[in-house]
C-alpha positions in Angstrom: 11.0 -40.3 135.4 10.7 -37.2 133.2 12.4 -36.9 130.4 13.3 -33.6 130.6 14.6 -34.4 134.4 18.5 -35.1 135.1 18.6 -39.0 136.4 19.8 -39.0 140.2 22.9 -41.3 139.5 25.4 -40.4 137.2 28.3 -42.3 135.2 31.1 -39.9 134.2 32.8 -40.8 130.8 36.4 -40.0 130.1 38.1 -41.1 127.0 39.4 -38.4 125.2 42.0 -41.1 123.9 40.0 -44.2 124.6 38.9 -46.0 121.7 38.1 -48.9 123.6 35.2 -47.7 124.9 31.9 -48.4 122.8 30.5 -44.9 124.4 33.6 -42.8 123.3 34.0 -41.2 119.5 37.5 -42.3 119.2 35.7 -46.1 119.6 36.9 -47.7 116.1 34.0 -48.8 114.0 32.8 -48.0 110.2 30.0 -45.6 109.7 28.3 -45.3 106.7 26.6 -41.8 105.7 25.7 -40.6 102.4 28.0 -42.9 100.5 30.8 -42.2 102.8 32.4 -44.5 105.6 34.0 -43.1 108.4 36.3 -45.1 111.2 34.7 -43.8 114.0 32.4 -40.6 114.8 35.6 -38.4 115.5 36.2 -38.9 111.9 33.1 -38.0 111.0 32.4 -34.9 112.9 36.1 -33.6 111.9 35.6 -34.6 108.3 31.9 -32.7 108.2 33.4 -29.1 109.9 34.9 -28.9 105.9 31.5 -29.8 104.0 29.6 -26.8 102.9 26.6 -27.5 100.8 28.6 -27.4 97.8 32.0 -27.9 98.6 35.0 -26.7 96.7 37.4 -29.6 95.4 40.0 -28.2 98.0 37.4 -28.8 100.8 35.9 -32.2 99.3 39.7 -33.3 99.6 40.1 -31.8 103.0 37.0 -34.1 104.0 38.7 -37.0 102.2 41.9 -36.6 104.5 40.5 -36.5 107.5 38.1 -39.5 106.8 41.1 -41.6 105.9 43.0 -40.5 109.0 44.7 -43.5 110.5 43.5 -42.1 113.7 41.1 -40.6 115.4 43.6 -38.2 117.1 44.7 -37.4 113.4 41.6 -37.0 112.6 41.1 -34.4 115.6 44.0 -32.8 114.7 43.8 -32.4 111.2 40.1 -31.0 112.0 41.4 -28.5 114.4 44.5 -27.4 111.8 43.4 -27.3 108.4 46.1 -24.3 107.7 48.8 -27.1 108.1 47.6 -28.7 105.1 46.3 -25.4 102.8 46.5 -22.0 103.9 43.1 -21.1 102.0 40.5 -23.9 104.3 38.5 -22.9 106.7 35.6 -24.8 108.2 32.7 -23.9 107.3 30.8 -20.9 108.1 27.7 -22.1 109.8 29.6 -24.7 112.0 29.5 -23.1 115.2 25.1 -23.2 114.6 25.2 -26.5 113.0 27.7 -28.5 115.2 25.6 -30.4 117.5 22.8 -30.9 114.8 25.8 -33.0 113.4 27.4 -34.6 116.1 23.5 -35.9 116.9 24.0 -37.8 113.8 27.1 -38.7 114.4 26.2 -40.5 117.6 22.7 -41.8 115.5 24.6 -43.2 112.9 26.8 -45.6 115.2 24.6 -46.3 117.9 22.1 -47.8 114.8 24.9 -49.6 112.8 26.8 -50.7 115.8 24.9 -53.8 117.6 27.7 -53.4 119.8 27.9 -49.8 120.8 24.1 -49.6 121.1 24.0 -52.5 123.7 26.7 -50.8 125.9 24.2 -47.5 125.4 21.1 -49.2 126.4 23.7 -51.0 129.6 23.6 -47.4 131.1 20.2 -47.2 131.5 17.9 -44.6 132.0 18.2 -43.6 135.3 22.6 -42.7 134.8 23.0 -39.4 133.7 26.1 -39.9 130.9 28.5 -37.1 131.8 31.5 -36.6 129.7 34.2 -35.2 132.0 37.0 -34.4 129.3 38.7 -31.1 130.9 39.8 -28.2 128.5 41.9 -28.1 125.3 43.4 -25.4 123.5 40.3 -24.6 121.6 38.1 -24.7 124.5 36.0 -27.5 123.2 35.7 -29.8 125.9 33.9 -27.0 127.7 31.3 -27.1 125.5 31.3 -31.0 124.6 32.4 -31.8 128.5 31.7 -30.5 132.3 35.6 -29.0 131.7 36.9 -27.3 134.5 35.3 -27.5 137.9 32.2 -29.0 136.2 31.5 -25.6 134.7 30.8 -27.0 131.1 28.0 -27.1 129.4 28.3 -31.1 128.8 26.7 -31.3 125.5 28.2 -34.7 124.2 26.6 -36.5 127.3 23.5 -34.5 126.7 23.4 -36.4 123.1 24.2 -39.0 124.0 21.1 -39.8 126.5 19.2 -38.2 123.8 20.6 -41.4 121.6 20.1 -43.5 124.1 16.4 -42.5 124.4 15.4 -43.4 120.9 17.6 -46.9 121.7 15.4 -47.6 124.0 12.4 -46.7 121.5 13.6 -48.1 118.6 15.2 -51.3 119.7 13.5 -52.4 122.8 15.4 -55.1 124.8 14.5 -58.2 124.1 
């Protein structure tokens, strides 16, 4: 098969609040990047929409808050509402143009430090299309990140992660 060509089955993932899944990024696990450890991706991803190049202290705090969200809805939420917490934060500027660039690492960094989550990648082998099917939220994410509404979204999160689960299968061949 093609790379570039859409596998005939497909497996549909929805776990906008399931952390049990290995495949979801509410899945609980520590992630180290750049000094940092995160509790799952969500924590990441949220915590990186307030990390310019060179971050104020207000921001670098902002990041810190969200990181040590008991949650990973908390940590969604506090991502998606930083006026709650100071008036002044905004994400950054460049995050609509960088945001899959970093959820790509978000997904690389746990599927390479999770034996776990990178078997249950490589499970759904190549020829299952990963679909995430979250439905729309008030920002209009999972239309981007899911198939949304009638299937109309662009699907992006299963898009990555088949993308992960390519250089799985490159860089960690089954045994």
């Amino acid at each position: 098969m093609n790379f570039l060509e859409k596998p005939s089955k497909k497996m549909s993932l929805y776990f906008t609040e399931d952390s049990e899944s290995e495949l979801s990024n509410w899945y609980l696990v520590d992630l180290t990047v750049g000094g940092n450890t995160y509790r799952s991706v969500e924590h990441m991803y949220q915590s990186f929409r307030f990390l310019p190049r060179i971050p104020n202290r207000a921001e670098q705090e902002y990041a810190y808050l969200i990181r040590n969200a008991e949650t990973p809805e908390e940590a969604k939420y506090l991502g998606n509402h930083p006026s709650d917490f100071n008036k002044e934060l905004r994400e950054r500027e460049d995050w609509q143009e960088i945001r899959e660039d970093v959820m790509l690492e978000c997904l690389r960094a746990k599927f390479n430090q999770c034996p776990e989550c990178r078997e249950a990648l490589r499970y759904e082998n190549g020829d299952i299309h990963l679909q995430n099917e979250a439905k729309q939220n008030e920002n209009n994410e999972n239309f981007y990140w899911g198939t949304g509404f009638d299937d109309l979204g662009k699907d992006r999160l299963g898009a990555l992660l088949m993308i992960v689960q390519k250089e799985i299968e490159l860089n960690y061949p089954a045994m």
